[in-house]
N, C-alpha and C positions, 0 to 999 in steps of 0.2 A: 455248577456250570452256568456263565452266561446265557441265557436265551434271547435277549433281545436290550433293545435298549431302553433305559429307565426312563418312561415319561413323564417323573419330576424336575420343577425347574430348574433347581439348583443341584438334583440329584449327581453325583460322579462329577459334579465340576471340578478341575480342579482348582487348586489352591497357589496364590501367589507366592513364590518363595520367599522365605526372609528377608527383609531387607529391599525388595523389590521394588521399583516403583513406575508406573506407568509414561510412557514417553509425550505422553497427547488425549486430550481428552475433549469430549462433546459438551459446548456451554450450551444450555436452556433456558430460553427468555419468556419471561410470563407475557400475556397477552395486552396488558395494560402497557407493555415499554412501548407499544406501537399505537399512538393514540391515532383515533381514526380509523384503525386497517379494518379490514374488513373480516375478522378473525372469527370461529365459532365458539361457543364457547366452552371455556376449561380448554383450550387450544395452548401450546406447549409452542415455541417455535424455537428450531436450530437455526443457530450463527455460526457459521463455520470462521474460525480465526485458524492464522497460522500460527507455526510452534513457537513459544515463550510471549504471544501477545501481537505474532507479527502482525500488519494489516494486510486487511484480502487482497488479493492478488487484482490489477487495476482493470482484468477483463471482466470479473466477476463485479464491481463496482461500478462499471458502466451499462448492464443488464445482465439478461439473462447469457446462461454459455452450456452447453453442454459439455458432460464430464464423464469422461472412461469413469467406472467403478473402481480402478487406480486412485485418480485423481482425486473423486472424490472423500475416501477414506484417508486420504494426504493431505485434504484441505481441511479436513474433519482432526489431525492432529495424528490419526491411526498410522502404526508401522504395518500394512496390511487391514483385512477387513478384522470388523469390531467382533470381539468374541465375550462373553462373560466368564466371571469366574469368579473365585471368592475369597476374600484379602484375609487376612490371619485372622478376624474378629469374625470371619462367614460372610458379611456381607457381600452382596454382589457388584461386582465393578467390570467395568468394559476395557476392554486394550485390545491394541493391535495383535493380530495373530503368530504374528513374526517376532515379536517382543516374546508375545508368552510362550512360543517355540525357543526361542534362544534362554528365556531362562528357563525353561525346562530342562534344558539341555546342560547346560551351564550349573545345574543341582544335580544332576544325572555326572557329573564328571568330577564333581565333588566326592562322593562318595559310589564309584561304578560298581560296587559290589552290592550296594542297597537293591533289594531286586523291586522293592513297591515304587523307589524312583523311575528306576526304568520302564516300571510299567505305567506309571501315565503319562510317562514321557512317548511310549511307545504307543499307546491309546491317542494321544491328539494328534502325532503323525498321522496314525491310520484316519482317524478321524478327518484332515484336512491333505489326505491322500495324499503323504510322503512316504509311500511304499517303499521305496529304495532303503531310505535311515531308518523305518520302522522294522523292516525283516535285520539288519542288522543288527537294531537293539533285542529285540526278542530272540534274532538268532543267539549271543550269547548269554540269555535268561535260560532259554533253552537249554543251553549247552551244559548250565550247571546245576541242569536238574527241570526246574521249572514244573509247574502243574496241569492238570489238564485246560486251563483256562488260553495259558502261554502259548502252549503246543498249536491251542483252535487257532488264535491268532496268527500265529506266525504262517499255518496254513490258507488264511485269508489271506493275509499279504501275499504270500506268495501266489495264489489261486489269484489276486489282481494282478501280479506281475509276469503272469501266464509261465509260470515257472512248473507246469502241472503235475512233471513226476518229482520234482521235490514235495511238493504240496500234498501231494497222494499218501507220501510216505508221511508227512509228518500230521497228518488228520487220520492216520489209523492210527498211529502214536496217542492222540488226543483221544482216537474212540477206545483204545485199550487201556487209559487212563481214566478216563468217565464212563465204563461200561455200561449204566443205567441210564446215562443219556443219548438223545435221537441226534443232538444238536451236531456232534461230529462227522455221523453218518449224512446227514442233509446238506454238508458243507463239501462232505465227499462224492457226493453221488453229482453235484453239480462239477467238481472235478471230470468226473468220468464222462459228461455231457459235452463237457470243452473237448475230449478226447474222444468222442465219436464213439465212446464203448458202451451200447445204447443195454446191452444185457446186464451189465456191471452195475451202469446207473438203476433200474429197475430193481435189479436185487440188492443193492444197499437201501433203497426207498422202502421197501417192503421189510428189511430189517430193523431203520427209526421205527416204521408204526408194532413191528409187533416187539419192540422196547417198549412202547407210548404210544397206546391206541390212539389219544385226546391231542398228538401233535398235528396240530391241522395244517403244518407247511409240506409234511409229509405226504398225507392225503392231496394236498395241491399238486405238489409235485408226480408222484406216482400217476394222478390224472392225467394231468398235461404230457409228462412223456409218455404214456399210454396212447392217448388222442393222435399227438404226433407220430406212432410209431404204428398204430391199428387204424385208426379214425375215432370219431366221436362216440360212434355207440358203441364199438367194443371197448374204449377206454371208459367212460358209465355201467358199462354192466361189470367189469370186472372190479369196479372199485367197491360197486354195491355186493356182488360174489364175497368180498374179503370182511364188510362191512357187514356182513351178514354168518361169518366165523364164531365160535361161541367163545373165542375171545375178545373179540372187536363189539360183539354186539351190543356191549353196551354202553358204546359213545357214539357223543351227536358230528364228532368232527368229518366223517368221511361223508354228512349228508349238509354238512355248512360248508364243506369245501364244494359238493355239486353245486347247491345254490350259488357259490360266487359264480358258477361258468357261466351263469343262466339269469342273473339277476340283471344286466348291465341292457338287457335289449329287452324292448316295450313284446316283442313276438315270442319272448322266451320266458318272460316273468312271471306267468302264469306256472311253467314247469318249476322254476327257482321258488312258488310259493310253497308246493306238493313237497319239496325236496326240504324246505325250510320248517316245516311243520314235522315230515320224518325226524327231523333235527332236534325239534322241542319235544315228543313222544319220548324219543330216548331218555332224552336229560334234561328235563324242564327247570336245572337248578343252574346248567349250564349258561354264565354269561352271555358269550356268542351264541348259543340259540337262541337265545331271546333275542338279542340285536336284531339276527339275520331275520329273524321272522317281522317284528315291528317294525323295521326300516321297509321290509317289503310291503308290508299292511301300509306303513306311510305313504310310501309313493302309490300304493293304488288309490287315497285319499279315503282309504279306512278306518278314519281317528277313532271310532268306535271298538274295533277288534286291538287296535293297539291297547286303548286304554282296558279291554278287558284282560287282554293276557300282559298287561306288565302290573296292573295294579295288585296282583299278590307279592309281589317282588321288591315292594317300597322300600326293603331294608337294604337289599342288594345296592341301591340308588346313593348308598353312604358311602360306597369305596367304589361303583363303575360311574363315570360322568357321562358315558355315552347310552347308558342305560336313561341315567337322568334326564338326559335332553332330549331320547324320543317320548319318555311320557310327558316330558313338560312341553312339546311339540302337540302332541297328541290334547292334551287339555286345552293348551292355547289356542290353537286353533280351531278350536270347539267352543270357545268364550265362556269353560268352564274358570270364572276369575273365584270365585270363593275355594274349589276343588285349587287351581294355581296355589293360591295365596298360601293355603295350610300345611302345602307340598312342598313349597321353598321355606316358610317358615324349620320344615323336621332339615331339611337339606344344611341350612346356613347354621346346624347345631353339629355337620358331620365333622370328623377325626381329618377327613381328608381332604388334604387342599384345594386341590383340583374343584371337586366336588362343589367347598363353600363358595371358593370362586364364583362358580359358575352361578348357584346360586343367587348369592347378592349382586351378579352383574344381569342376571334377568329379574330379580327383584328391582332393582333400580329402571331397568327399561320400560315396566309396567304402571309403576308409578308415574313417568313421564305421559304414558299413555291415560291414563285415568285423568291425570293432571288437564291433558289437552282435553280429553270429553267434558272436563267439567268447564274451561273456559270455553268451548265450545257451547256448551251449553247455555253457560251464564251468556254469551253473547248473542245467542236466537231470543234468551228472556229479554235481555234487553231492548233487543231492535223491536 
């Protein structure tokens, strides 16, 4: 089953069809074409040209103009705004949205029985919220068969197109298909919220988690309609009541979901700390409890407590990047630079891209930093 969406780059993008070719594209002028300008540096600059080499239009060459987000993707060469995606060799290239809509579409009628066409064909609809042609396409994926994946979908769409008792019906479909997952149930119970059935919604909430104690939109959920339906402390006490089940009790997620209720106000942070450390007791191997707990030690300018409770976790820091950047947060701002350096050095060797990224773009900012102390320096010697 789907649970969320993939946050790599090029992850699920899709692919240009055969033959395809983009209608308009962004030219990039190195900094040097513009002698004089006042540029920064490694500055990049767009020229917007029209389609086939036209010249710019004669308002934009007399100064400045303001431009709908229309216009500007139209002057930019785009059929629609810029979207990426990856030409038959992988690589990534940008086009118009409406371009890569039409040939989707246009491979999707080629062969309408391919059910993987229609399905990203059906995915960037959803994606650029053409719910109308998306439940259409999914509705006959569906029809002839389709998997529990199809089914979540086409239930979304519909759940956007406030279609609620179609939707109802076809996300039990999806949760009788994926039994083991929460994900249908959570997409249903939000059904049942549009429909005012505040009992229905609770007890399908209460079904995701005791599928998957560790689904924390569940626990969100189940809260917050609780809150609204009791107030705040009975919707807290009953979540901790469930989270204290001897099935439940051994996830951090029903005590990561309080902390979010609690984290966001300076009068409340104090309770979201208590609630965030319940969190790490459970499951100290649990990504999100660390988060929750280190981003709160962050903000109360605790660099010292971060760096003690992430520093056993260094390994974890090769595939979460958000784990990385509050210990490398927590070091930095402690002007621990020898601790820094050894840290990005293990980081810029991870499997994960994200990760190296992030790495070598804070390796590089520090070196800038050092660089200036030392011309700073050289320059007090001098004077």
């Amino acid at each position: 089953m789907a649970t969320s969406e993939d946050n790599n780059d090029n992850a699920g993008a899709p692919q240009t069809p055969e033959g395809f070719r983009p209608q308009g594209a962004a030219i990039l002028a190195p900094p040097t074409a513009f002698q004089g300008g006042a540029l920064p540096p490694g500055a990049m600059v767009m020229i917007p040209l029209g389609p086939d080499g036209e010249p710019l239009p004669k308002s934009l060459v007399d100064g400045p103009v303001a431009l709908t987000q229309e216009q500007m993707w139209k002057l930019l060469g785009f059929n629609g705004p810029a979207v990426q995606v990856q030409d038959q060799e992988g690589r990534p290239i940008l086009i118009g949205v409406e371009d890569l809509l039409k040939a989707l579409e246009e491979a999707h009628k080629t062969d309408p029985q391919d059910a993987n066409k229609a399905r990203v064909f059906a995915l960037e609809l959803m994606k650029h919220e053409r719910h109308e042609k998306a439940e259409l396409i999914l509705g006959k994926v569906v029809a002839r068969g389709g998997d529990a994946d199809d089914w979540l979908r086409l239930g979304i769409v519909q759940t956007n197109l406030k279609k609620f008792d179609k939707a109802e019906g076809t996300l039990k479909g999806a949760a009788n298909l994926a039994k083991e997952s929460p994900v249908p149930l959570l997409h249903l119970s939000k059904v049942y919220e549009e429909k005012k059935e505040g009992a229905k919604q609770e007890e399908t909430l209460r079904k995701a988690i005791d599928l998957a104690g560790n689904f924390l939109d569940a626990w969100v959920g189940l809260f917050n309609y609780l809150k609204e339906a009791k107030g705040e402390a009975e919707a807290e006490k009953a979540v901790e009541e469930l989270a204290a089940t001897e099935k439940q009790k051994k996830y951090a997620a029903p005590y990561i979901a309080l902390q979010a209720m609690y984290v966001n106000e300076e009068a409340t942070r104090e309770k979201a700390l208590n609630f965030a450390k319940k969190a790490v007791e459970r499951d100290i191997n649990d990504p999100m409890s660390l988060l929750s707990l280190s981003s709160i030690y962050g903000q109360m300018a605790k660099l010292d407590e971060v760096e003690k409770l992430l520093r056993p976790h260094e390994s974890k820091m090769l595939t979460d990047v958000r784990l990385a950047n509050n210990y490398f947060e927590a070091l930095w701002q402690s002007r621990q630079i020898e601790k820094v350096t050894r840290f990005l050095n293990t980081l810029v060797r991870a499997e994960n891209a994200q990760v190296k990224q992030f790495a070598q773009e804070r390796a590089q900012g520090i070196a800038r930093f050092l660089q200036q102390l030392q011309q700073q320096a050289s320059g007090a010697t001098k004077a």
